[in-house]
C-alpha positions in Angstrom: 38.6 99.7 -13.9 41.3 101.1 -11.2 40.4 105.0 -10.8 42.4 107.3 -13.8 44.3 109.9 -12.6 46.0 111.3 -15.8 44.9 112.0 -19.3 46.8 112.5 -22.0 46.3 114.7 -25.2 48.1 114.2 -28.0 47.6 117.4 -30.2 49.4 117.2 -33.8 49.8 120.7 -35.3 50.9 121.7 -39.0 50.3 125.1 -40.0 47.6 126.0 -37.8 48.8 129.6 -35.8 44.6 131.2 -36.5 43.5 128.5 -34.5 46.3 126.5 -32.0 46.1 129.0 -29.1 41.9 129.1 -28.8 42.8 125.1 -29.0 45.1 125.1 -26.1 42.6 127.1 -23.8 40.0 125.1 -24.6 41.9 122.0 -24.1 43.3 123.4 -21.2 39.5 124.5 -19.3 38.0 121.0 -20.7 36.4 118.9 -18.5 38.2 115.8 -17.8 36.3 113.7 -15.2 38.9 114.8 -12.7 41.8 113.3 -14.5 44.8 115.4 -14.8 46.0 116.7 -18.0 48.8 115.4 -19.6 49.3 117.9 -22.8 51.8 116.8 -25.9 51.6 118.8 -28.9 53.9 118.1 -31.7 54.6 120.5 -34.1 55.0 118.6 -37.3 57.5 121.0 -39.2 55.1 124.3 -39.6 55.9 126.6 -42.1 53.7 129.8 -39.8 53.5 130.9 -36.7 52.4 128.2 -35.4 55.6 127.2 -32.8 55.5 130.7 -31.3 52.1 130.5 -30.4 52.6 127.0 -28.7 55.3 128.4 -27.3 53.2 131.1 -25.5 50.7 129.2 -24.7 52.9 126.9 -23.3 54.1 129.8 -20.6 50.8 130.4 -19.7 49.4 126.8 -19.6 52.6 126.0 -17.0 52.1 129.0 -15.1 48.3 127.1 -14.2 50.2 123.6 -13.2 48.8 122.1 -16.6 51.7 120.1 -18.0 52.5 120.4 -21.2 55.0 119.0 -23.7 56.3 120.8 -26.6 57.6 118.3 -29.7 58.7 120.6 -32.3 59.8 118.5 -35.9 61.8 120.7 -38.3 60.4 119.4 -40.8 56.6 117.8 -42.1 55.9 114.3 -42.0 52.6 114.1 -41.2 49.5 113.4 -38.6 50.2 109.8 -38.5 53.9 110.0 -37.8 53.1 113.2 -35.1 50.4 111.1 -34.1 53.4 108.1 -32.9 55.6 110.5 -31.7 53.4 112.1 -29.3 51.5 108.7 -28.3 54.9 107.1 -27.2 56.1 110.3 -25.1 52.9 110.0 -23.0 52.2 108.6 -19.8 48.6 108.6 -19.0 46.2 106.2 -17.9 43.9 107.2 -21.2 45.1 108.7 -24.8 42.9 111.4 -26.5 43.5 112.2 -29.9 42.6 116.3 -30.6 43.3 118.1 -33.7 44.0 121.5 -33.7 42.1 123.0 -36.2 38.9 123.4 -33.5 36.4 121.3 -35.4 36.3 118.7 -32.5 35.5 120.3 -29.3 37.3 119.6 -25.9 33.6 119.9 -24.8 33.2 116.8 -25.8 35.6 115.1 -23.3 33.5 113.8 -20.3 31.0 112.2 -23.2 34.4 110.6 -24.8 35.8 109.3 -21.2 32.7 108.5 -19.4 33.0 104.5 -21.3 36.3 104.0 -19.7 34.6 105.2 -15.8 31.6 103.2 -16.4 32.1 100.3 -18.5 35.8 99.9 -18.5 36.1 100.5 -22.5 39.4 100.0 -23.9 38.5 102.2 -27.1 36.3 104.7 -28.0 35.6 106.6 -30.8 33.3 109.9 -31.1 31.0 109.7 -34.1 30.4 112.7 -35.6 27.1 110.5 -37.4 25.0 109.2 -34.4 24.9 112.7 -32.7 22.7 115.3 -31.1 25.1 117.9 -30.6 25.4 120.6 -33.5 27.2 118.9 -37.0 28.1 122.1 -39.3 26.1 121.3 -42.8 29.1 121.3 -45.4 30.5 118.9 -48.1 27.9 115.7 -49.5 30.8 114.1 -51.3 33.1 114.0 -47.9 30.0 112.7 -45.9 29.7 110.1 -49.1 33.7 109.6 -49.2 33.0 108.6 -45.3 30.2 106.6 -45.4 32.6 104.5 -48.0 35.5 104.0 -46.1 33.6 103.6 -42.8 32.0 100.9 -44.5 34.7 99.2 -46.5 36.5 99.1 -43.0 33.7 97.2 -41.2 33.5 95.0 -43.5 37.1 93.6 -42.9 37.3 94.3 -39.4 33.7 92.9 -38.5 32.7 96.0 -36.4 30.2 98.5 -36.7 31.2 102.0 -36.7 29.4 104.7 -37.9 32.7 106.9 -38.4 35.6 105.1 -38.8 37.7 108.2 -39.6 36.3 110.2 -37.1 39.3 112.3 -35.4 38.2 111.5 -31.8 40.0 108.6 -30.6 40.5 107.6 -26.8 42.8 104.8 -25.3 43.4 102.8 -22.6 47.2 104.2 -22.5 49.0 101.0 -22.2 47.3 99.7 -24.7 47.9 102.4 -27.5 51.6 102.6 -26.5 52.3 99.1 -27.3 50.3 99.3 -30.6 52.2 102.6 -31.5 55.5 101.1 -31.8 54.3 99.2 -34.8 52.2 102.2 -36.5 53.5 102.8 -40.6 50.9 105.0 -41.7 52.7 108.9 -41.7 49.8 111.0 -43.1 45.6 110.5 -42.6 45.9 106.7 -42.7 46.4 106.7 -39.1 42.6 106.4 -39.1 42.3 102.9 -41.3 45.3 101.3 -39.7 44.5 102.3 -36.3 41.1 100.7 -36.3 42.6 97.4 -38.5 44.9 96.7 -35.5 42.3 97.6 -32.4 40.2 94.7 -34.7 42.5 92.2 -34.6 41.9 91.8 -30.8 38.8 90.4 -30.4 38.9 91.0 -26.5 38.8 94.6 -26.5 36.1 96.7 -25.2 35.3 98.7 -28.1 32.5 101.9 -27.6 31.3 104.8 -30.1 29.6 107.8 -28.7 28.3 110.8 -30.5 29.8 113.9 -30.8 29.9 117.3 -31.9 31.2 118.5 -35.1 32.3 121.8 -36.8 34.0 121.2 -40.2 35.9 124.3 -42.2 36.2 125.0 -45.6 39.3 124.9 -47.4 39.3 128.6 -47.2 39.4 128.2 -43.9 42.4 125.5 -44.2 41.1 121.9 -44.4 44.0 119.9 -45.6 42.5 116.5 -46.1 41.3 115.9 -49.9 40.3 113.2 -52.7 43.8 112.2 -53.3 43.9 110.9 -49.3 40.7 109.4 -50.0 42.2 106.8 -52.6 45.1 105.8 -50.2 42.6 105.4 -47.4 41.1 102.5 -49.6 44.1 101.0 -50.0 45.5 101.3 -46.3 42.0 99.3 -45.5 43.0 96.8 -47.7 47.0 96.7 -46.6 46.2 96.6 -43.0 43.5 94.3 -42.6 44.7 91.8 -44.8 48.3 91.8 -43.7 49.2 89.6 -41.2 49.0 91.9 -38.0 50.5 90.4 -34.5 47.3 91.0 -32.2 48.1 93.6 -29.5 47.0 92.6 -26.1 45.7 94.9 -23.8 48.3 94.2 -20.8 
């Protein structure tokens, strides 16, 4: 592929002002394969502190030629809708979805872009399942909730994943900004339909590397639960048996 030159990171925040500003440094001292970083954060409608401390970090992070966009929602419509929002104000060569909550490392970077350097991927996902790194032990019922929906997806989609609804996803950037425009989903099923629609092109480069993993409790404010569980099911079924128009990588 033609050498990249500019990343971007699309960082959807809700509520999360104990850990947004580690985020941001880490994001901002991560790795990128030379690339430069494109930084979007969209502040989906937080109730906390969370705005201010974007805003800070935002001074500093521009004050070390990062760039960084600030999308601030008044109110809460989810990771999904965020998710769109940020995707179609970017501009770089490759997408990188990161979550804010620090259980996905920007570490993890050069293993998530080196796919698109040396094999010219158009996708990738980072497994938190087929890993080395460190995987914090917590909750057998998620890990079984998972293994589920990982593998009620592949069997519609005909792929293989390990971790269908991991939250590491990278892009070719044309390519997720012509499949963003038609993106429903507003909360967590982002995941399902995301993966139904990269499916339906059979000519895509598709790659899975392992990653690492630190999960928190609901003490420590996990938001995903059972009830997003049962409309993950049913956003498999919606969006791989819809008819989808097939999205060409241009």
């Amino acid at each position: 592929m033609k050498k990249t030159k500019i990343l971007s990171i699309i960082i959807p925040v809700y509520n999360e002002e104990k850990y947004i500003k580690v985020l941001l440094s880490k994001v901002y001292k991560a790795d990128t394969l030379g690339m430069k970083k494109d930084i979007i954060v969209v502040n989906d409608g937080s109730t906390d502190n969370s705005k201010l401390k974007i805003q800070n970090s935002k001074f500093q992070l521009k004050s070390q030629k990062s760039k960084i966009t600030l999308i601030n929602k008044t109110r809460n419509e989810g990771k999904g809708k965020a998710l769109k929002e940020g995707i179609l104000k970017s501009t770089g060569d490759i997408v990188i979805i990161q979550d804010a909550d620090l259980e996905y490392d920007p570490l993890n970077y050069p293993t998530l872009l080196e796919p698109f350097i040396k094999y010219d991927a158009d996708v990738v996902f980072g497994s938190r399942f087929i890993s080395q790194h460190p995987h914090r032990v917590l909750y057998f019922w998620h890990f079984i909730g998972n293994f589920f929906l990982t593998s009620l997806s592949n069997l519609f989609t005909n792929l293989n994943f390990t971790d269908m609804e991991t939250g590491y996803k990278v892009f070719k950037g044309d390519l997720i900004r012509k499949i963003a425009h038609k993106l429903e989903s507003k909360r967590f099923g982002f995941e399902p339909e995301i993966t139904a629609r990269i499916a339906k092109n059979k000519d895509l480069k598709i790659y899975e590397v392992g990653i690492s993993y630190f999960g928190r409790t609901y003490k420590e404010g996990k938001k995903i639960g059972w009830k997003d569980g049962i409309r993950a099911v049913w956003e498999i079924i919606k969006y791989n048996f819809l008819e989808l128009e097939q999205t060409k990588d241009p």
